[in-house]
Biotite code that builds the C-alpha atoms (Angstrom):
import biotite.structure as struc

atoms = struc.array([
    struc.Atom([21.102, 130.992, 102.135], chain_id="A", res_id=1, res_name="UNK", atom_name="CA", element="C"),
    struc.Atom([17.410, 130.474, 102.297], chain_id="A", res_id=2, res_name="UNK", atom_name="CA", element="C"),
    struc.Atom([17.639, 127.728, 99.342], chain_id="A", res_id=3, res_name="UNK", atom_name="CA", element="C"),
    struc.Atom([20.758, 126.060, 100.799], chain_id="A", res_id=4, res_name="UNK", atom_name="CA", element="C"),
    struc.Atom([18.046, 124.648, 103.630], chain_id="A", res_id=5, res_name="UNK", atom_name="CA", element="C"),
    struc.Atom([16.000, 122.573, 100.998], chain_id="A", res_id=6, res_name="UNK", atom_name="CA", element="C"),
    struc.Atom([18.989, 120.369, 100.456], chain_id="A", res_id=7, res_name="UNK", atom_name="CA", element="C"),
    struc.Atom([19.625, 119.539, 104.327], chain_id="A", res_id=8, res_name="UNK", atom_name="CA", element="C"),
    struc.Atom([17.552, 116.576, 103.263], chain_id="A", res_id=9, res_name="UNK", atom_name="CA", element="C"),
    struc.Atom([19.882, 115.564, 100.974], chain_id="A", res_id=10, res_name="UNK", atom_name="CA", element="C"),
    struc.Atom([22.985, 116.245, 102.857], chain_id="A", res_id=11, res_name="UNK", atom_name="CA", element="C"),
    struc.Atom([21.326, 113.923, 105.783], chain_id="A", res_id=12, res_name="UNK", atom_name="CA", element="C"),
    struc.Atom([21.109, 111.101, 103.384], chain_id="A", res_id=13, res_name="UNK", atom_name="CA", element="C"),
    struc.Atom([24.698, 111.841, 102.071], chain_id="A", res_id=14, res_name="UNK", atom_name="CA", element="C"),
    struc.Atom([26.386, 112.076, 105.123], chain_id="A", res_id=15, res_name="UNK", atom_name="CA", element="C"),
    struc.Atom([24.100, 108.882, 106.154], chain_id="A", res_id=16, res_name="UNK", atom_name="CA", element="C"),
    struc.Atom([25.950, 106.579, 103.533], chain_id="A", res_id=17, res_name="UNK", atom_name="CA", element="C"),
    struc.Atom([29.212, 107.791, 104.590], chain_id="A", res_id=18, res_name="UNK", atom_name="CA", element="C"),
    struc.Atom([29.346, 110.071, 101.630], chain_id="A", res_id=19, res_name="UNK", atom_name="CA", element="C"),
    struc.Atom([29.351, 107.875, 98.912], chain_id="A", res_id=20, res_name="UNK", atom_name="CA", element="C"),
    struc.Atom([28.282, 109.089, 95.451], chain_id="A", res_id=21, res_name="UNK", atom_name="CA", element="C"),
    struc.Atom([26.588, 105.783, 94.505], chain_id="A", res_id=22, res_name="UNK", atom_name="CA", element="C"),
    struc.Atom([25.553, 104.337, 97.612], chain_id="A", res_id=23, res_name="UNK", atom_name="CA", element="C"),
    struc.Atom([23.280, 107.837, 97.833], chain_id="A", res_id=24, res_name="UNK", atom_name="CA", element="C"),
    struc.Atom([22.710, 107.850, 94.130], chain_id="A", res_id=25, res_name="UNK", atom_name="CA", element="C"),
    struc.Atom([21.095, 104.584, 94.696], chain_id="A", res_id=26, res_name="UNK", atom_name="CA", element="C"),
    struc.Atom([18.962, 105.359, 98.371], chain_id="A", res_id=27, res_name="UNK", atom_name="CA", element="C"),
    struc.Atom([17.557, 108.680, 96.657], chain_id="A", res_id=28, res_name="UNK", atom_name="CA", element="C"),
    struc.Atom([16.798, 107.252, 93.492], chain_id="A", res_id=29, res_name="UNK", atom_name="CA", element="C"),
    struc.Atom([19.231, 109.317, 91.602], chain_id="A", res_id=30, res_name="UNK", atom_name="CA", element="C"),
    struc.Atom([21.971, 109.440, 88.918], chain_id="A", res_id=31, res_name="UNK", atom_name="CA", element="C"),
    struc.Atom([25.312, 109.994, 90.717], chain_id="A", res_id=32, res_name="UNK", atom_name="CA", element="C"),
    struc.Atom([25.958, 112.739, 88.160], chain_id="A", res_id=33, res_name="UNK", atom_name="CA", element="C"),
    struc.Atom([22.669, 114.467, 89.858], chain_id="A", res_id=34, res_name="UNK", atom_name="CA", element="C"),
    struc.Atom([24.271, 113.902, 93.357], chain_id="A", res_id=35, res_name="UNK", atom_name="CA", element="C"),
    struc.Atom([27.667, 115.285, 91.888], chain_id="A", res_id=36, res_name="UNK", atom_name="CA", element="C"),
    struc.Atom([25.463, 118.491, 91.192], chain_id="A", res_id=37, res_name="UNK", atom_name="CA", element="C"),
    struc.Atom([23.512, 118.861, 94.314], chain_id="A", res_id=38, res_name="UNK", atom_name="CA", element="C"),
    struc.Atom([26.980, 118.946, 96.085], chain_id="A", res_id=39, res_name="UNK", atom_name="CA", element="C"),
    struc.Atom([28.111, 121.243, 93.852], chain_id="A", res_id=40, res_name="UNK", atom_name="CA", element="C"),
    struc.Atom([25.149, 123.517, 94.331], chain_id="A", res_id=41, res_name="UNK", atom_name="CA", element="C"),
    struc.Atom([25.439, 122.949, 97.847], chain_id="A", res_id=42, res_name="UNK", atom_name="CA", element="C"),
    struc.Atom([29.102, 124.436, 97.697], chain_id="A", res_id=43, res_name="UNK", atom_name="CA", element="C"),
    struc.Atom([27.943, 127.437, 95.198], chain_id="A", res_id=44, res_name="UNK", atom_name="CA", element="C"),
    struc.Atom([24.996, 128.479, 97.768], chain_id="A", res_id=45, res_name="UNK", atom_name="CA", element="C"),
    struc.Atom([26.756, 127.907, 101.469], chain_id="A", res_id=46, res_name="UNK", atom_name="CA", element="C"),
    struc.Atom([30.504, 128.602, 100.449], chain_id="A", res_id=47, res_name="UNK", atom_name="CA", element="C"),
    struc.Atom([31.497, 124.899, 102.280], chain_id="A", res_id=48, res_name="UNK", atom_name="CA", element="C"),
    struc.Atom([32.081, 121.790, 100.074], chain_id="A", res_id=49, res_name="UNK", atom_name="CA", element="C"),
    struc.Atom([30.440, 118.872, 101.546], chain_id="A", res_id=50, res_name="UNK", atom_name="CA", element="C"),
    struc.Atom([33.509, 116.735, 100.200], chain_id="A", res_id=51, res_name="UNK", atom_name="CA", element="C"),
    struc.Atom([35.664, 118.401, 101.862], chain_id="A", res_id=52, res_name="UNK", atom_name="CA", element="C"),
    struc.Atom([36.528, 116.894, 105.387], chain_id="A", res_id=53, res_name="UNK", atom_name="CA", element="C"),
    struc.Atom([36.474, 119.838, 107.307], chain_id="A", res_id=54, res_name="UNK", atom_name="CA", element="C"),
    struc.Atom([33.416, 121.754, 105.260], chain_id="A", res_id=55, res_name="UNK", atom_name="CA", element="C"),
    struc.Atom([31.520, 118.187, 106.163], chain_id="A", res_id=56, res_name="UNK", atom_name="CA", element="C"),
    struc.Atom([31.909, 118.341, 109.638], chain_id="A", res_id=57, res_name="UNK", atom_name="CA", element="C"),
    struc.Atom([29.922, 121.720, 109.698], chain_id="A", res_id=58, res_name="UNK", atom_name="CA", element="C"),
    struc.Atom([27.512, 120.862, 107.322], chain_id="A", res_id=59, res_name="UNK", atom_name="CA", element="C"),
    struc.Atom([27.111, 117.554, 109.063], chain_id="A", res_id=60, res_name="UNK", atom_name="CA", element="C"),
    struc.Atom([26.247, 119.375, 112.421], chain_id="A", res_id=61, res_name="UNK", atom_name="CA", element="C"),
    struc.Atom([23.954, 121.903, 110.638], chain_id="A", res_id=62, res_name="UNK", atom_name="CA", element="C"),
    struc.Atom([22.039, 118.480, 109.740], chain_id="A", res_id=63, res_name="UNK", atom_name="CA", element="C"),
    struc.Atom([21.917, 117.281, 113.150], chain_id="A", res_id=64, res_name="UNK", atom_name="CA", element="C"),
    struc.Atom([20.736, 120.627, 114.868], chain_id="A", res_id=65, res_name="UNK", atom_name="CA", element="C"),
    struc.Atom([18.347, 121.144, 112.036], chain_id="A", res_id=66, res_name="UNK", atom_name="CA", element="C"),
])
């Protein structure tokens, strides 16, 4: 779980611009395929898809309390 923390960044920025692929693609510099794969990875490591509505409202407050 240790690694999952170096992409609270990322979910920050994600859940930021309303969890759009290109709108977070374009703020981080990114290709969206590259964000497509950091959520992915996200899911893989944690077990909670940052997609999915109710997996996003955890990861969302992990964010915040972080």
């Amino acid at each position: 779980m240790n690694s999952f923390f170096k992409y609270l960044d990322f979910l920050k920025v994600y859940y930021e611009m309303n969890m759009s692929l290109s709108k977070t693609a374009d703020k981080l510099f990114l290709h969206k395929n590259t964000v497509q794969q950091r959520l992915k990875k996200i899911l893989g490591q944690s077990g909670y898809d940052p997609r999915s509505f109710q997996d996003a409202v955890l990861l969302y407050l992990a964010c915040r309390l972080e």
